[in-house]
C-alpha positions, 0 to 999 in steps of 0.5 A, a space after each residue: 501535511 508536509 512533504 516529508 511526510 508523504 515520501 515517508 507513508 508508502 514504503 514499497 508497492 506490494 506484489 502478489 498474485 491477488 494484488 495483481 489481478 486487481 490492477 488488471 480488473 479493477 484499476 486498484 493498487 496496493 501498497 505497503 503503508 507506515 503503521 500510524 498512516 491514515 485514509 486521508 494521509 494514503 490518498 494524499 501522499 499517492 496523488 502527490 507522488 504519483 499524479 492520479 486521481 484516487 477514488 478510495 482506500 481501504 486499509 488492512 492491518 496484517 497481524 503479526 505471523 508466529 514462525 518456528 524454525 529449528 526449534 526456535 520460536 520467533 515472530 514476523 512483524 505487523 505491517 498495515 497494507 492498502 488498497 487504491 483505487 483509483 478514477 476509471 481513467 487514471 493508471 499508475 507507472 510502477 517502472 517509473 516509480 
């Protein structure tokens, strides 16, 4: 896999509560990933990025939400999320990042 290709799979960290506690307790971290990205393609492209040891990666695809507003029905996009985790020993710099 070329390097172009891994600066272009993870497209932004994702915060929330639950992807917080996560970090906390279990040394996971979770990204916002392109569609067609891959297990192997995630795992190689944030130990590239940002120099970690990763142990597993699960991913989950985030089904398109129907919203309506003032009458107008419309649609929120698809996205794929994934969740790192990483050797006991490693961490990751957000600020950095």
């Amino acid at each position: 896999m070329n390097q172009e290709r891994m600066y272009k799979i993870i497209e932004s960290s994702h915060i929330s509560e639950k992807a917080t506690i996560l970090t906390q307790k279990n040394n996971q971290y979770v990204f916002r990933v392109v569609q067609d990205a891959t297990k192997i393609e995630i795992k190689t492209a944030v130990e590239f990025l940002f120099n970690t040891k990763v142990k597993s990666v699960r991913v989950v695809n985030v089904r398109l939400k129907q919203k309506t507003f003032k009458g107008t029905t419309g649609y929120r996009k698809a996205w794929k999320k994934a969740y790192v985790s990483l050797e006991s020993n490693q961490k990751l710099n957000m600020v950095g990042a």
